[in-house]
C-alpha positions in Angstrom: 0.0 0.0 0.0 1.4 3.0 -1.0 0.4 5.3 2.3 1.2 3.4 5.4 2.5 6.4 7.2 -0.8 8.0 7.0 -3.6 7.2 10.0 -5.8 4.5 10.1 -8.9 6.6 9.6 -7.1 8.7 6.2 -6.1 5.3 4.8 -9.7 3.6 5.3 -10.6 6.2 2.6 -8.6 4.5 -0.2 -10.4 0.5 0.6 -12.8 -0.5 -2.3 -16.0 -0.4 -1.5 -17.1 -3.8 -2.8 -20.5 -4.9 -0.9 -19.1 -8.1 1.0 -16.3 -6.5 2.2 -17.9 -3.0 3.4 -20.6 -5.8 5.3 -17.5 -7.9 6.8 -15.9 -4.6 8.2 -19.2 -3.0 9.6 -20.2 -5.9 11.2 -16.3 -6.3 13.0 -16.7 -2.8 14.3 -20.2 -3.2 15.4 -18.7 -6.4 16.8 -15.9 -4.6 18.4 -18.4 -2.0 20.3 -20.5 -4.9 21.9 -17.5 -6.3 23.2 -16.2 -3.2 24.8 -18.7 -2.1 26.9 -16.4 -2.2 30.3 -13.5 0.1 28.1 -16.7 2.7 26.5 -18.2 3.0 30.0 -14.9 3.5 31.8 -14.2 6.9 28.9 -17.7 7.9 29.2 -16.9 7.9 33.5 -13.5 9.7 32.8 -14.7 11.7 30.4 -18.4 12.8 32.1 -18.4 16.3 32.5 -15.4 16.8 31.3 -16.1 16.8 27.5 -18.8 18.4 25.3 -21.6 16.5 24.2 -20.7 16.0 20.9 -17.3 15.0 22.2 -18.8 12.5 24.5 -20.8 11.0 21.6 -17.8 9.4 19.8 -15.7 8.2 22.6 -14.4 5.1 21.2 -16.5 4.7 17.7 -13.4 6.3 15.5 -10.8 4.6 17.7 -12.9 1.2 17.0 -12.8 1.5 13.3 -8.9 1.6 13.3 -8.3 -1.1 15.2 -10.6 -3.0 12.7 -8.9 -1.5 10.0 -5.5 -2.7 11.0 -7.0 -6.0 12.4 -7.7 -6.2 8.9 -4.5 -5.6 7.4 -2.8 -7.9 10.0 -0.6 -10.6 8.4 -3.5 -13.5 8.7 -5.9 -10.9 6.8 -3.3 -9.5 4.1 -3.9 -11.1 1.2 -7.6 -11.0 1.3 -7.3 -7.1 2.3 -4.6 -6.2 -0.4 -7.1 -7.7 -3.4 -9.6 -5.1 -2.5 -7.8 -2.4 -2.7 -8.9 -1.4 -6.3 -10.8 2.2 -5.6 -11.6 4.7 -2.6 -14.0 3.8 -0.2 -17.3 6.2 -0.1 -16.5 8.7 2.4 -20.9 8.6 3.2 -20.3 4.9 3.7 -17.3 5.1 6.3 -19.6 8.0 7.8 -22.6 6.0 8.0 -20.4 2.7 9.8 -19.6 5.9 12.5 -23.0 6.6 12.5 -24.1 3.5 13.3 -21.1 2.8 16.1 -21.6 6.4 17.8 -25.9 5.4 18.2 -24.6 1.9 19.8 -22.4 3.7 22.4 -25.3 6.1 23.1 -27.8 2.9 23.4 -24.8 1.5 26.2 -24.6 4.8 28.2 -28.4 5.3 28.3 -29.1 2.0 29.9 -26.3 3.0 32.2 -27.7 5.7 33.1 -30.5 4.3 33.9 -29.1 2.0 35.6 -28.2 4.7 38.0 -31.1 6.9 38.0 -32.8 3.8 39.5 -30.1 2.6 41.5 -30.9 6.7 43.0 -35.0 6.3 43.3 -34.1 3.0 45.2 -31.8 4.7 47.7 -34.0 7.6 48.0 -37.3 5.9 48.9 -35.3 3.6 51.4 -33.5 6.9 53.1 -37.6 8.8 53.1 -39.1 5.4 55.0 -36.0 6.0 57.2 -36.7 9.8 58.0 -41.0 9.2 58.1 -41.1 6.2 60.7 -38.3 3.8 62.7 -35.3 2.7 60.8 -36.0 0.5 58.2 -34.2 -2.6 58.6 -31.1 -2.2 55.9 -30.6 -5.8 55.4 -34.2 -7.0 54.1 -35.5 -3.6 53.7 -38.9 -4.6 54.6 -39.5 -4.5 58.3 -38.6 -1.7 61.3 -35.8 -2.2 63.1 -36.1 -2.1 67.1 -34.1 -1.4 69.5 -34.6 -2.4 73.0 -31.4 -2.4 75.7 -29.4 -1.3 73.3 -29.9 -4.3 71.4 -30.6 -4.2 67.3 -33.8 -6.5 66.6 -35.6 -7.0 63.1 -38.4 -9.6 62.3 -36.5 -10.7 59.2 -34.1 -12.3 62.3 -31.4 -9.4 62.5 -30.1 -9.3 66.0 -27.1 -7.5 66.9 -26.1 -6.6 70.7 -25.2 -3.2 70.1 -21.8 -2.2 72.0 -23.3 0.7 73.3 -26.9 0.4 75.4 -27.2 4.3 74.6 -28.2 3.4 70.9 -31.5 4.8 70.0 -33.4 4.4 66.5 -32.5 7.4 65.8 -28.7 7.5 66.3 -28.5 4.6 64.5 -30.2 6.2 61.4 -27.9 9.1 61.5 -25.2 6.2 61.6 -26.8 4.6 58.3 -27.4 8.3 56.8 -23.8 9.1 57.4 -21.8 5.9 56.3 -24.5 5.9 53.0 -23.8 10.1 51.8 -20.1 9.4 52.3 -20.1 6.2 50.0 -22.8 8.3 47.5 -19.8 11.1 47.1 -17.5 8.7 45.6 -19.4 6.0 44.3 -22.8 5.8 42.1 -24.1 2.3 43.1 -26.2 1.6 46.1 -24.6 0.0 49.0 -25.6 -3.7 50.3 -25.9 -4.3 54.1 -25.1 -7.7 56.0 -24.7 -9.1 59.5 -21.2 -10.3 60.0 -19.5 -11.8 63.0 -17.6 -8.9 64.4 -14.7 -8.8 67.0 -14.6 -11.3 69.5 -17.7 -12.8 67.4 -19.7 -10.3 68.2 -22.5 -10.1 65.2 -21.7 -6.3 63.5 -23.6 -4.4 60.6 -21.9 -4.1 57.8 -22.2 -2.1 54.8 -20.7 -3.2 51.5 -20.5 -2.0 48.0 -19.5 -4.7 45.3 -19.0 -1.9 42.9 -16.1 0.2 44.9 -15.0 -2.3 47.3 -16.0 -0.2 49.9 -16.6 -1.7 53.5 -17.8 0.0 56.5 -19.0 -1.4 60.2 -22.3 0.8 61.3 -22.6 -1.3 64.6 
């Protein structure tokens, strides 16, 4: 090929356009996006707020067509690739293969995002039921917790012996409140809580968060 200093994207413009193989390298990069979800969403994390929206709308489509284009001129593909290289490529066609990568990376951040925005409604109605009645019992989210001698009691079995008999309901819900906002400033994903055998087996609440690795005793 006579250009093979130029980049990726300038060369792509010189591939025939023959229909089989325009199909064979949309499909790879199509291909390529739904297998790099993980890599667009970590860009789209870096990159949030950061970037204009337009910028944020092509995060990893163009850099996805070049690694098919070279994947294509690799030494396994060579051959087949050098045959076709007869007459330009459409420039509307390349455009259009863009086109179709940058609405599949838009389709991946959405349901992300909703992912979140619900992963939000859930931790807001918990922390309203919280503020409106007794603690709501953090581990099956379902029943009140009581508190009686300092001791932790939920019908859904939850019974920790608090180390201090000074624990009221609602000290212990400004303990949740707390540990909860400082784990929403850093991560997006709601927290899971579990009983755990503490010190000295002592049972302790513990709040977790499989997304951050964050841990945190409560009681």
């Amino acid at each position: 090929m006579a250009e093979q200093s130029g980049s990726p994207h300038r060369s792509m413009y010189k591939l025939v356009g023959s229909p089989p193989w325009k199909e064979t390298f949309r499909q790879g990069c199509l291909e390529r996006m739904r297998n790099s979800r993980d890599r667009l969403l970590n860009k789209y994390r870096q990159a949030r707020g950061k970037l204009p929206g337009r910028a944020r709308s092509t995060l990893l489509a163009q850099e996805l067509m070049e690694e098919e284009w070279n994947a294509w001129h690799s030494v396994e593909s060579g051959p087949a690739a050098v045959a076709q290289l007869e007459e330009p490529m459409d420039l509307a066609e390349l455009e259009e293969i863009q086109q179709e990568l940058v609405d599949q990376e838009q389709s991946i951040i959405s349901e992300y995002e909703n992912s979140l925005q619900f992963d939000e409604q859930c931790l807001s109605i918990i922390l309203a039921e919280w503020e409106a009645n007794s603690p709501i019992c953090p581990v099956c989210t379902k029943y009140n917790l009581r508190i009686t001698s300092g001791v932790v009691m939920c019908q859904c079995g939850l019974y920790i012996p608090s180390h201090s008999p000074e624990l009221t309901e609602q000290k212990l819900r400004a303990c949740i409140d707390d540990n909860v906002n400082e784990h929403s400033a850093h991560c997006p994903h709601t927290p899971q809580f579990s009983v755990t055998e503490g010190t000295g087996s002592q049972p302790s609440l513990l709040m977790s968060c499989l997304a951050c690795d964050a841990r945190a005793v409560i009681i």
